[in-house]
N, C-alpha and C positions, 0 to 999 in steps of 0.2 A: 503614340497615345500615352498620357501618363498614369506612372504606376497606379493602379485601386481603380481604374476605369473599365470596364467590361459594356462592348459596346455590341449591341442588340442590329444594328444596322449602319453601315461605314459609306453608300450610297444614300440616295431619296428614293422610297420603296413606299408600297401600300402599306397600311400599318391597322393593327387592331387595336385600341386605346384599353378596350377590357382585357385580352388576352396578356396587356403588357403586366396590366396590376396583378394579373393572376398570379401571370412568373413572379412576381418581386414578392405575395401573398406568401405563397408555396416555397420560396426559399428564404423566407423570414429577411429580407434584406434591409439592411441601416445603409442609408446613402442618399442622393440626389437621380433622380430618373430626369432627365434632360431632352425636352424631345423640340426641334426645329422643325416649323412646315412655313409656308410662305412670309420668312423670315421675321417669325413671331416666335419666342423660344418660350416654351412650357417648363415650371418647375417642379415635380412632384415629391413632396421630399417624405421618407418611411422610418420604422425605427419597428426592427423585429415583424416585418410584415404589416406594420398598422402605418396607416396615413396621417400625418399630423401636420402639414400645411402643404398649400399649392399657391401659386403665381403662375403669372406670365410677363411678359415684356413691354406689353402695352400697358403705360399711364399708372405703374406700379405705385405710387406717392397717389395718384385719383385716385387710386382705388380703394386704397387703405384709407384714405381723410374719410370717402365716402360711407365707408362702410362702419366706420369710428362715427360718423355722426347719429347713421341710422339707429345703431345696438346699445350706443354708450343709455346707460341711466341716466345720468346727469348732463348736462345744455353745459359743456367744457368752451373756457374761456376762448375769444379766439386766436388769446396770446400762444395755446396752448399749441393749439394748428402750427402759428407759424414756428415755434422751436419744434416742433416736428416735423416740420419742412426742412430746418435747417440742418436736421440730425441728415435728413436722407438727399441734400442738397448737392448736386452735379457727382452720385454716387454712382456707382457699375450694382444692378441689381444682383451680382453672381459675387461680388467682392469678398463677403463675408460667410459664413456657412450655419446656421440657415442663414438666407439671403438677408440684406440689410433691414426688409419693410418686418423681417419679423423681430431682429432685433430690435426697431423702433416703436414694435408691440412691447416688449421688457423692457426699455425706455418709459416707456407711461406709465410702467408699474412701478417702477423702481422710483418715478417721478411723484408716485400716490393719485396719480391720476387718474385710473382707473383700476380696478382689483385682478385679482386671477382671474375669479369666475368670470365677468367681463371677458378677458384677454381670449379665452375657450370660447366664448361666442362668437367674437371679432374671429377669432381663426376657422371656426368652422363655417362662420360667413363667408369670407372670401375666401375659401376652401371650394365649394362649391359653387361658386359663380363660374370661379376657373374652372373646375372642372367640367359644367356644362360645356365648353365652347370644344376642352381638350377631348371629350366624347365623341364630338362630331369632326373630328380628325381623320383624314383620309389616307395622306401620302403624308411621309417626311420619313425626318433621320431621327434614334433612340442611342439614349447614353446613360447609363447608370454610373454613377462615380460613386463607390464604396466609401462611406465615411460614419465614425463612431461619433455615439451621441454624449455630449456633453455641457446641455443647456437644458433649460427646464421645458414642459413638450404641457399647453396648456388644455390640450382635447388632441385625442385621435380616433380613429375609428377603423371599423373592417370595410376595407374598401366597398366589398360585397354591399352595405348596407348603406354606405356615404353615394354610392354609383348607381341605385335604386330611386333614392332619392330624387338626385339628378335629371337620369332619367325621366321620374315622373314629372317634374316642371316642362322638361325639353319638350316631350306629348302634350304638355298645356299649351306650349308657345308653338308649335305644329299645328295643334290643333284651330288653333286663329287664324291660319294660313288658307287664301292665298292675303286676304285682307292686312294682317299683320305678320312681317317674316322677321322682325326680330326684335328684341329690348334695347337697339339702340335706336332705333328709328324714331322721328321725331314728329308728335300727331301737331295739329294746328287747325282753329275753328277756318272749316274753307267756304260752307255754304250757309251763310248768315240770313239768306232770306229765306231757308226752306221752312214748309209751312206746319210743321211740326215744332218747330225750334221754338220752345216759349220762352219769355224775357228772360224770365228766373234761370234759367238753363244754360242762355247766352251769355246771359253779367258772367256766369260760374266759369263755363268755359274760355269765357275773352279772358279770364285772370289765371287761372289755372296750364294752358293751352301757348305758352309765352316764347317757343324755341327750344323747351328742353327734353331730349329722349324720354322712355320709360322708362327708365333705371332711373335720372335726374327725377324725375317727378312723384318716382316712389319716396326719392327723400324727402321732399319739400311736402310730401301730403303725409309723411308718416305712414304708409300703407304699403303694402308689399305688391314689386311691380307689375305682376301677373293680376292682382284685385284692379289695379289703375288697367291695365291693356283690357280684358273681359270689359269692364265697365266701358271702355269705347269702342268695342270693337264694334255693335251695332254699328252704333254713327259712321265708324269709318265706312263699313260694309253700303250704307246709306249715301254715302258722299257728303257728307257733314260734316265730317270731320277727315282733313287730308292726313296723310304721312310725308313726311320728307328726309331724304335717304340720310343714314348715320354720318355722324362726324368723323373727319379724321381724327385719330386713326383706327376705331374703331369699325369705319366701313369695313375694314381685311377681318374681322370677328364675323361681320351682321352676312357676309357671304359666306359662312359655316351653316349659319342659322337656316340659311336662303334654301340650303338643299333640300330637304324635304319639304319643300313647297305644294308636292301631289299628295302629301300623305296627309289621313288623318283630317279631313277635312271638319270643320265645326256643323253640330248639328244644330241646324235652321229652324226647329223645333224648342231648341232650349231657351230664346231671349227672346222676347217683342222688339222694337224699336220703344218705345212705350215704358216697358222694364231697363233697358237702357237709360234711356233718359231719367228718368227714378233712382237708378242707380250713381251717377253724376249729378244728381239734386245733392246728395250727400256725401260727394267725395270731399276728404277733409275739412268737412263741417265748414264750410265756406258761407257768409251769407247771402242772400238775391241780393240783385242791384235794382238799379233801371237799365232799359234795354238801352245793348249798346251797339256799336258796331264791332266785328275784331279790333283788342285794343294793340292801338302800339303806342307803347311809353320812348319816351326818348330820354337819353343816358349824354349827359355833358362829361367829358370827359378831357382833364386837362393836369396834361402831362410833357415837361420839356422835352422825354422822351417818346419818339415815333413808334421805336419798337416796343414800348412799353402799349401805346394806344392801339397799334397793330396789333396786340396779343389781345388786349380786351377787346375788341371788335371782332377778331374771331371766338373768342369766347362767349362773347353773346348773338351769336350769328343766328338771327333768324327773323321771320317776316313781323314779329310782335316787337323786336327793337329797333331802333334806329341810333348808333350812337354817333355822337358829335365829337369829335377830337379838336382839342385844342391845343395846341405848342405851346402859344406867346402867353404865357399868363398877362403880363399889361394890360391886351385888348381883351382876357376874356371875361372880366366884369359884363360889358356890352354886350357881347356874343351869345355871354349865358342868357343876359336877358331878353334878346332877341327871341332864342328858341325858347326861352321857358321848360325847363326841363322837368320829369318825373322826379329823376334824382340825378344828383352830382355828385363826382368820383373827382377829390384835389389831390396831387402829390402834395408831399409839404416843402422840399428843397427843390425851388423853383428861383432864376434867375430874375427881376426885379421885382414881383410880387410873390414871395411866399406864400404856401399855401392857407397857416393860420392866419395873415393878414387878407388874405382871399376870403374865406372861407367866414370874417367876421365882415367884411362890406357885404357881403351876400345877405349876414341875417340883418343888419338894419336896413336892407330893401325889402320893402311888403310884401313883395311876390314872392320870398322866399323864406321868412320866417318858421315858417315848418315843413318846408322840403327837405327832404333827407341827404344831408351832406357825409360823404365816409371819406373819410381824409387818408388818402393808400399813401405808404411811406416806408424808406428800407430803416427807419430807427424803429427801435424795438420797447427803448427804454421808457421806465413809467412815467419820468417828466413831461416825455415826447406826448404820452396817449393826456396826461393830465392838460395839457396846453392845447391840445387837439379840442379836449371837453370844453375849455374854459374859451376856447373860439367861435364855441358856436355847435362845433360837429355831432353826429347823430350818431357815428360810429366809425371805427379805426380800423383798417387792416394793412396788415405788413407784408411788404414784397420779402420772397417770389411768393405769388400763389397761383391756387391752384383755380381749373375751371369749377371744379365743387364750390371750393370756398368763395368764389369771386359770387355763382349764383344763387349759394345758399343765402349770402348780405343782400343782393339785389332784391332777389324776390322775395327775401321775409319781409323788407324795407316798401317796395310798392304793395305788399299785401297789405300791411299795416297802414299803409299811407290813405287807400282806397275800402277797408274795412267802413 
C-alpha cells in the first residue's frame, strides 16, 4: 500500500457510508476516502473533517456539463462545453488531486466563465447527487489516502448537515416507490387513449416525454428532478405514463436506488389523478398543442463515421426518436429527403459532399428551409462556426460530446421548432 494510505478495509466487506464520515469528521482528516462496490469507485474528498467535493466514476465529464448547465446564471456559450471537454478529454478521473472535473471547475474560473460563488454551488450540486447513491452503499472496499490541501476548497460543509439533506431527497425518491425506483429511469407517454388524458396534457407530454431520464428532464425543464418525478408519478401509477429502465451505465446506480422499494410507500391520499395532470399542464411552461399521438421526431444523421452514428443513436435511445444514419453523404441529399426529418445532425469533413455544401443544398429545398440543421465537427475555430452560419446552419457543436450536450441541442431545437 502506498505511504499516507490508511485503509479502513483490504477485502469487500459490509460497509456503513455514515459511520465512514463519522471517522474521517472526528479525526479532522485532509485526504481522498476512496471506496469501490460493484466496480463503481466513489470519491469523497475532506479537508479538517469538512466535506468539500465528491464524485464518482460513472460519466464524471456528464455530470459536471450537467450540472454546469442546470446552476450556471448565465446560458454559456457552447464553445465553452466543448474546451471543457477537451480539458477533461481521455483523462484518469483520479490523475490529479482533487480529481481532474474539479480542477475543470478552476478552469472556468480562471477562464472568467463562471465566478466563485457559482463554482460553490456547482460543487455542492454534485456533491450530493453523489452522495445520494454513496449512502445507499452496502458492501465494498474503503481507502483514505492522506493528502494536504493546497487548492482553493469553493464550499464545504459538516457532513452531518450535507447527509441530512441527502437523506431527505433519498425518502422522497423512496417514497414514489414501488411506481418510481429511481432518477434515472426513463418515463414515456404509453397510454394515449386513456380517457382522462385531455389534448392539452397530450401535446405537453408527447414533447416533454422524448427518452430522457429524470435527471435529463430536470435540465431541459429547468425544474428540480424530484418536482418533474411527483408531478408524474400519478400518471405513471395510472398507467399513462410508462418508465423504461436506466441507461447504461447508469442502470449499476438506479439498482442502489432499487432497494428500498418496500419502504416508505406514497401516500394515496396526497394527489388526484386530476392534481396530476394540473401539475404537467405547467411543467416548464410549455404551451397546448392539438392533440396528438406520442410524438416521434426523426433525427437525419450523417456522418462518414459509423462509430460516430452508433454513439448518437445510443444517445438518443428511446421510443420518441428514430434516427437515420447516413455514411455516403453523395446520396444523402435524396435520403434526407425521403425521410424528411425533425432535425439534421451534418459532420463538416465529409468525403465528396462536405458538410457546408450539404447543409446549403438543403436550405434552397423548400422542405427544409427552416429545419434545424447543427453541423457537429471536431474543428473548434471561429472561421469553422462562422462558415457553418453562412451555410445555412441553425447551430454548431464540436466533437467529442457529450449525451447532455448532444440533448440539450436536440430538444431545445424541436421544442422551438414545434412551439
Amino acid at each position: 500500500m502506498n505511504q499516507g494510505s490508511i485503509s479502513f478495509a483490504e477485502t469487500e466487506r459490509t460497509l456503513n457510508p455514515i459511520k465512514l464520515l463519522e471517522q474521517l469528521a472526528s479525526s479532522q482528516a485532509k485526504g481522498c476516502l476512496r471506496i469501490t462496490s460493484d466496480d463503481i469507485v466513489w470519491l469523497l474528498y475532506f479537508y479538517e473533517g469538512k466535506l468539500f467535493y465528491a464524485n464518482h466514476s460513472l460519466e464524471p465529464i456528464e455530470r459536471l456539463e450537467q450540472h454546469l448547465r442546470r446552476i450556471s446564471p448565465l446560458v454559456l456559450a457552447n464553445q465553452v462545453y466543448t474546451d471543457l471537454r477537451e480539458q477533461l478529454k481521455d483523462a484518469n478521473l483520479e490523475a490529479a488531486y482533487p480529481s481532474l472535473d474539479y480542477q475543470a471547475i478552476r478552469w472556468l474560473i480562471a477562464q472568467g466563465h463562471i465566478t466563485e460563488q457559482t463554482a460553490g454551488t456547482l460543487v455542492k450540486s454534485i456533491t450530493k447527487e453523489v452522495l445520494q447513491s454513496y449512502l445507499l452503499i452496502a458492501e465494498g472496499t474503503s481507502e483514505l489516502v492522506a493528502r494536504e490541501t493546497a487548492f482553493p476548497i469553493w464550499w464545504s460543509g459538516n457532513f452531518l448537515f450535507v447527509t441530512k439533506e441527502c437523506q431527505t431527497e433519498l425518502q422522497a425518491w423512496q417514497a414514489l416507490q414501488p411506481a418510481i425506483q429511481s432518477p434515472y429511469q426513463r418515463p414515456y407517454l404509453m397510454n394515449v387513449e386513456h380517457p382522462l388524458l385531455t389534448p392539452d396534457v397530450k401535446a405537453k407530454l408527447s414533447k416533454i416525454l422524448i427518452g430522457f431520464s429524470f435527471r435529463q428532464l430536470s435540465l431541459l425543464l429547468k425544474q428540480d428532478e424530484l418536482t418533474v418525478a411527483n408531478n408524474l408519478h400519478r400518471l405513471i401509477s395510472n398507467q399513462i405514463v410508462g418508465l423504461r429502465p436506466a441507461q447504461p451505465p447508469f442502470d449499476r446506480l438506479h439498482k442502489l436506488y432499487a432497494i428500498g422499494a418496500d419502504k416508505d410507500r406514497f401516500d394515496e391520499k396526497e394527489q388526484s389523478v386530476t392534481d396530476a395532470f394540473a401539475a404537467v399542464s405547467t411543467t416548464g411552461g410549455l404551451s397546448a398543442g392539438e392533440e396528438t399521438e406520442q410524438a416521434t421526431y426523426k433525427i437525419a444523421c450523417v456522418d462518414d463515421s459509423p462509430t460516430i452514428l452508433r454513439e448518437i443513436n445510443r444517445f438518443l435511445d428511446g421510443q420518441s426518436f428514430k434516427v437515420f444514419p447516413i455514411v455516403d453523404s453523395g446520396t444523402a441529399l435524396m435520403k434526407i429527403i425521403r425521410i424528411n426529418p425533425d432535425i439534421i445532425l451534418l459532420d463538416v469533413g465529409m468525403p465528396t459532399i462536405d458538410g457546408y455544401k450539404l447543409c446549403s443544398m438543403l436550405r434552397k429545398h423548400p422542405a427544409f428551409k427552416k429545419t434545424p440543421i447543427v453541423m457537429v465537427t471536431g474543428n473548434t475555430g471561429i472561421i469553422d462556426r462562422a462558415k457553418a452560419k453562412m451555410a445555412g446552419s441553425t447551430d454548431y457543436m464540436t466533437k467529442p460530446f457529450t449525451q447532455t450536450g448532444l440533448i440539450e441541442m436536440v430538444s431545445r431545437h424541436l421544442m422551438a421548432e414545434n412551439n
